[in-house]
N, C-alpha and C positions, 0 to 999 in steps of 0.2 A: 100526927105520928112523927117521932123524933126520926133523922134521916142516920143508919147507921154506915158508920165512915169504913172505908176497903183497906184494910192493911195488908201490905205485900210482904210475899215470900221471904226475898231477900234483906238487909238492912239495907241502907242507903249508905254513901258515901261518907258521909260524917257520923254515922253509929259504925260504922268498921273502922273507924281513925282510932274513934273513941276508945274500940274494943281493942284494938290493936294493941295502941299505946300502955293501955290499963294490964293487958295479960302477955308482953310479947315475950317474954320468960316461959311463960309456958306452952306459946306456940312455937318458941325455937327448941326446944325439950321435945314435944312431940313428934318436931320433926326429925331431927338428930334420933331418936329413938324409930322411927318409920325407917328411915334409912341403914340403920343397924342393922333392924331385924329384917331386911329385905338383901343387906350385900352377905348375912351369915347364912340364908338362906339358899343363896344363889353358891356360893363356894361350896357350902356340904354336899348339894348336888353336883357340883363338879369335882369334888372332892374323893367323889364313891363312882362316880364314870371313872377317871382318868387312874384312881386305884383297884381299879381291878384288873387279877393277874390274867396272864394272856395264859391260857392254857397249858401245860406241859406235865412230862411226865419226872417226876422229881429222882426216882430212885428204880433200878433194874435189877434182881440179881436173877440168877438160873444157877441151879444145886442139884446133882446127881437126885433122886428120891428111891432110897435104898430102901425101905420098908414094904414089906407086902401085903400092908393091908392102906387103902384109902380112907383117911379121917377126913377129909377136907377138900375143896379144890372139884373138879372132875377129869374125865378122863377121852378122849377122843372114839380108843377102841372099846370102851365099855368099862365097867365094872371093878373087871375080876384082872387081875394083872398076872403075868408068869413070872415065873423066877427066874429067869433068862432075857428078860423085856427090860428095854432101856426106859427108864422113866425118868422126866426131870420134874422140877418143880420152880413154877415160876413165878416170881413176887415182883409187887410195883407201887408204884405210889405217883399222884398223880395233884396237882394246885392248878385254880382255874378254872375248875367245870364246877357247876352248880348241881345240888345236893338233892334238887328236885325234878331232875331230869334224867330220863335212861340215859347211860353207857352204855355203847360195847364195845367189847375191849376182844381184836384178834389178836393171834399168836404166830406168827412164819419162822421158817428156818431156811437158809442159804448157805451154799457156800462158797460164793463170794460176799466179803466183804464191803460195808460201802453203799448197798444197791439198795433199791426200793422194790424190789421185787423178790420171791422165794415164793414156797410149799405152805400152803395155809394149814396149822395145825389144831389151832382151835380157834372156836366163833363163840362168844357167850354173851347176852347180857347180866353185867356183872355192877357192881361200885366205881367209885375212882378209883377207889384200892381194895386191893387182894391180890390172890394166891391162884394158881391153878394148875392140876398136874395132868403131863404129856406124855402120853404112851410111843414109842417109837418103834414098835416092834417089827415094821415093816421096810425100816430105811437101811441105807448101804453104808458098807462101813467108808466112815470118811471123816473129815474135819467139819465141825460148820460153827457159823456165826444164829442167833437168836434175834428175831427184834421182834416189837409187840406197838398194835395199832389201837388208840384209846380214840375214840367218837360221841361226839355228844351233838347230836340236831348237823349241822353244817361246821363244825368245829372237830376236827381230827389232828392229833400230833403221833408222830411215831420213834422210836427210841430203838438204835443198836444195842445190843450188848456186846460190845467190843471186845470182849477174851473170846479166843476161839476155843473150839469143846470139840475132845474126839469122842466120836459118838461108834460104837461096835455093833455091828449085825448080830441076831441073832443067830448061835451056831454061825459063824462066821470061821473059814479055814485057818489053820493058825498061821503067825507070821515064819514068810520064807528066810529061810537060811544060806549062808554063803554067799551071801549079796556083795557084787564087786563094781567098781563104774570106772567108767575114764572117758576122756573126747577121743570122738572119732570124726574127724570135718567139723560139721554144724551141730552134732549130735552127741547126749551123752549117752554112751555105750552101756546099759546095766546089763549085767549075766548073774546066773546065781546057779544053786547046786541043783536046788529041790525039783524032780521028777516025776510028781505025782503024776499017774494016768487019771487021762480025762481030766486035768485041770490046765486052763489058759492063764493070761496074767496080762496086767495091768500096772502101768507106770504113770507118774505123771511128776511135771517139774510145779514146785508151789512157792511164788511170790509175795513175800511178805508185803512190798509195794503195793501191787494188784490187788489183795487179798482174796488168793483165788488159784486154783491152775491155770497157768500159761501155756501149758503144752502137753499132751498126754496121746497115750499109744496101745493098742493091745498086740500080744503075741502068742499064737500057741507053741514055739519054740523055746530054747532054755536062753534067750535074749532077748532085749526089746533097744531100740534106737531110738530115743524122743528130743525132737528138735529142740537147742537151749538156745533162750531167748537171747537179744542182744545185749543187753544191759542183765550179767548173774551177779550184781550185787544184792546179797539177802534172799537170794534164793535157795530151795532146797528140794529134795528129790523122794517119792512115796515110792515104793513096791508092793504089790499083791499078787496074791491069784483066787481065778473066781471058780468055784466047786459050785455046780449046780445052781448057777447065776448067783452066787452070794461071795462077794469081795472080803477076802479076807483081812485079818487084820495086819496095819501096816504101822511105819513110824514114817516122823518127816527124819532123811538125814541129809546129812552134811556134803554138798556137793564137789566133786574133790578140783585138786587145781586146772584150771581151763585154759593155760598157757598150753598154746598150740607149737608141732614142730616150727622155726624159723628155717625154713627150707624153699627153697627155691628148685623146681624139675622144667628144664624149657625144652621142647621135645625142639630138633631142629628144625623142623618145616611144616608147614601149617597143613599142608595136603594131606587129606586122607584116602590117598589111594598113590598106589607108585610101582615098581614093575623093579625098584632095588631092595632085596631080601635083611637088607639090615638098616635097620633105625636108629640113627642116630640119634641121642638124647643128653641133655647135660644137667648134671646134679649138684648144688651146692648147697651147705646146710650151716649152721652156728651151734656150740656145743656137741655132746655126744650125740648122734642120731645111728641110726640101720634104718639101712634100705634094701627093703625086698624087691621084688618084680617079678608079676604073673602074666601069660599070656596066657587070652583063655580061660582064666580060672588055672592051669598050670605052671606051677613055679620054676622061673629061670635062672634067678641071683635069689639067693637067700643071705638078710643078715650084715650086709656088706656095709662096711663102713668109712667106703672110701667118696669121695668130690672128685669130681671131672665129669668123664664120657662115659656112657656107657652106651657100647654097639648091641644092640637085641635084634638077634635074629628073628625072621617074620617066617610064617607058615601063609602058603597060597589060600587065599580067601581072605577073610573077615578077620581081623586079630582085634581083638579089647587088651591093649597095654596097660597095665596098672601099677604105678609106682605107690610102694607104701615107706613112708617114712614115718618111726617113731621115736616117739624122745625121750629121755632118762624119765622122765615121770610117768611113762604108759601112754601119754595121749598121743594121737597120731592124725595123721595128713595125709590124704588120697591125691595122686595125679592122675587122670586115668585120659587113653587117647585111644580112638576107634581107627585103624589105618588098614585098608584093602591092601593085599598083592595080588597085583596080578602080572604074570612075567609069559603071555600068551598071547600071541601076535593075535592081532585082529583077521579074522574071515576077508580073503579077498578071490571073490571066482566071477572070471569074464565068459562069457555066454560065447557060444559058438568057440569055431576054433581059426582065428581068422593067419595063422602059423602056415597054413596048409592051404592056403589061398592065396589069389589074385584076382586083383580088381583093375580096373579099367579107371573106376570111378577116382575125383579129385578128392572126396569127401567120404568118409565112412562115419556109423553112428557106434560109438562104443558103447557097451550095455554091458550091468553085473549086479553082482550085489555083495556087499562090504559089510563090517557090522555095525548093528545099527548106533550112533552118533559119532562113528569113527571120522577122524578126518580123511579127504579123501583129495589127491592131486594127480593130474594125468601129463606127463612133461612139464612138471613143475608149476602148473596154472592148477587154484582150484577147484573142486568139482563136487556139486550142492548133490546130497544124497538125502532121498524119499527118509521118514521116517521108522521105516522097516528096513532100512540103508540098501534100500537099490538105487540106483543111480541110470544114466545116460548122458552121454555127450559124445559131441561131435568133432573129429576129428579129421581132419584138412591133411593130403597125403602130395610129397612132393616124386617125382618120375624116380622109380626104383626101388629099393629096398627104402623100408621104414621101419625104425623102431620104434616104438611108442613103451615108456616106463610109467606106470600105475604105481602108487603109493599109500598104503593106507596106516592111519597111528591112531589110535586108539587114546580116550583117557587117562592109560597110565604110561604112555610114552611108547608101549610096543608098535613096530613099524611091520610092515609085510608085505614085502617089495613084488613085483611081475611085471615083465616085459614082452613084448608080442614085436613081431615082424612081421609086417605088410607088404606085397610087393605092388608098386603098382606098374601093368604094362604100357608103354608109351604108344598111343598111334598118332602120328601126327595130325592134326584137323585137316589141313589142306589136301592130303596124298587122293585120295578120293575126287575130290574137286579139279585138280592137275588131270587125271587121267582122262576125268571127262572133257576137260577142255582139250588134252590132246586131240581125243575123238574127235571132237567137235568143229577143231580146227582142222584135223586131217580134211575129215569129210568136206569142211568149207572150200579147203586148201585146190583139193582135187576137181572141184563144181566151177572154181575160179581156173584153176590151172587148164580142163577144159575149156570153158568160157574161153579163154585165152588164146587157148589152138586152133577152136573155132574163129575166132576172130583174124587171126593171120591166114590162116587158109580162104577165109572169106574176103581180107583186102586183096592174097594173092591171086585170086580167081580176077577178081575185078581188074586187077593190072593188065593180067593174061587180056581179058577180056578184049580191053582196052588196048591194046597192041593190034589186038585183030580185027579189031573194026577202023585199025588205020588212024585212031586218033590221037 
């Protein structure tokens, strides 16, 4: 049996020279073409990644929706719309989201400007684009801005509608009349004519910057006072009033000129409290100005349009000074200073009646009571008084009359003067001690002086004696 030979897989070395050499046009062809179709493969793939749009919403508008009947769109509160009902209508348009995936697309309303935040007015899932209409028959009359939130999986963009839109209550009060404003301090002053019973009212200042109120106030009076911001470039000012919680309708106007008095009121002393019935104050101002001045709430100078001093009489107690200055253009500028009189000596009563007495003693204890944080000095040294202003102290008396001056001043400078006389009687320490020693010496005097007499009568016996016995 013939042996059959093992041919391999591969060629060998010299059949791929062989092959090489004979076809290498078409193995450079093949590969130039592998290469082609593998770098146009790899860019269209990158080609459709890196083109595709990043989601947003392309176009906004919001249009009044005056018809009463719903073709299209829906509606928050229902159905059936009133003829009184604010309705808008809102359109969008949207590149970016894919065509096979839910949207939903919310709707808010604010009023501010700018924010990511408001009133959620519809929720729906809807297309990229469309329409949908908003019933508002429940919001306050006011200004507001619109924006609308489009969502797809983890992908949301949201879009202002940057014109602002006044929007009217339903049955909403109608707008106030006689609207008048000017500064007053910090504040612009609005007053108006309209009197309606049982309606309040509502102001507020609206910043085009901010887009927003910056400052707002209510009042049930025929005024309101609402703080203006520091920076009133571009801003403007609303009025209403609200009948049975519904804010009537209002306009933005024109905030009037905010140049304040240039006046200067420097009262002369800082103290608010003083025992002198007139205030001195001084006044200077630039251009035309009037100067009023109240105390109390009661008018003293009315009108006056002079610089310098002006002395104001004060009333005992409590006075609230209030200078008003106003300027050719209405606006005006408060000085106002709280100043006590009090022109009534302070309480001074000493205990006992020490007038009508004598003492013996070097030392007496003074006792009273004064009012309470008055200053208090007794011969000119001070003297610490209890908080209820009773006092004591001790007082050091020299032989004879003494007078002791008590001094009391009070807060607003009132003094209330008392002086007492003490007498004191003198007995000498020693007189007592002398007399006893006289005694003492008498008595010794006389024990001795006997002793004495006895003694010479006793040498003279012995003399005698002694004579007689011859010796």
């Amino acid at each position: 049996m013939a042996m059959m030979s093992t041919v391999a897989f591969w060629p060998d070395q010299v059949t791929m020279n062989i092959f090489l050499n004979r076809n290498w046009k078409r193995v450079s062809l093949f590969i130039f073409l592998a290469a082609f179709l593998f770098l146009a493969a790899f860019f269209y793939a990158s080609g459709k990644v890196f083109a595709a749009e990043a989601p947003r919403i392309t176009s906004l508008k919001v249009m009044e929706y005056e018809q009463n009947v719903v073709s299209e769109g829906s509606i928050t509160s229902g159905s059936a719309i009133k003829d009184d009902e604010p309705v808008y209508k809102i359109v969008w348009k949207t590149k970016g989201f894919s065509k096979k995936k839910k949207t939903i697309v919310k709707i808010f309303i604010t009023n501010r400007k700018g924010t990511n935040s408001g009133d959620l007015l519809y929720e729906k899932e809807l297309g990229r684009a469309g329409s949908a209409l908003i019933s508002l028959d429940d919001i306050q009359t006011n200004y507001y801005y619109f924006f609308i939130e489009v969502s797809q999986g983890k992908k949301s963009v949201r879009k202002l509608y940057d014109e602002m839109i006044y929007i009217e209550a339903p049955k909403a009060p109608a707008r106030m009349t006689g609207v008048t404003a000017n500064v007053v301090d910090d504040h612009l002053h609005i007053a108006w004519d309209d009197k309606e019973e049982g309606a309040s009212h509502w102001a507020g200042i609206y910043s085009y910057k901010e887009g927003t109120y910056v400052s707002t106030a209510y009042s049930d009076g025929n005024y309101i006072d609402v703080r203006l911001p520091e920076d009133t470039e571009r801003t403007v000012f609303s009025v209403a009033k609200f009948v049975d919680g519904v804010r009537g309708a209002l306009d933005l106007r024109t905030i009037p000129d905010v140049t304040k008095p240039d006046a200067k009121v420097s009262f002369d002393t800082d103290a608010t409290l003083t025992n002198n019935d007139i205030f001195p104050v001084d006044v200077t101002f630039n251009g035309d100005c009037k100067v009023n001045v109240s105390i109390n709430g009661n008018a003293v100078i009315e009108d006056a349009a002079a610089v310098g001093r002006y002395n104001i009489p004060l009333e005992e107690g409590k006075n609230k000074v209030v200078f008003t200055v106003t300027a050719d253009n209405g606006n005006i500028k408060h000085f106002e200073r709280g100043v006590t009189l009090d022109t009534i000596p302070p309480e001074l009563k000493i205990n006992g009646d020490p007038n009508e007495g004598v003492t013996t003693a070097a030392q007496i204890e003074l006792t009273g009571t004064s009012e309470s944080g008055a200053k208090l000095s007794v011969n000119g040294k001070a003297v610490k008084t209890a908080e209820d202003g009773t006092f004591s102290f001790p007082v050091f008396l020299k032989k004879g009359s003494n007078v002791i001056e008590i001094a009391a001043e009070d807060a607003a400078g009132n003094v209330n003067y008392n002086a007492i006389t003490v007498f004191r009687k003198y007995i000498p320490k020693n007189s007592m001690n002398k007399k006893a020693a006289l005694l003492v010496g008498g008595f010794f005097g006389i024990i001795m002086l006997g002793y004495i007499i006895c003694f010479v009568m006793w040498l003279s016996k012995r003399h005698i004696d002694k004579k007689a016995n011859g010796k």
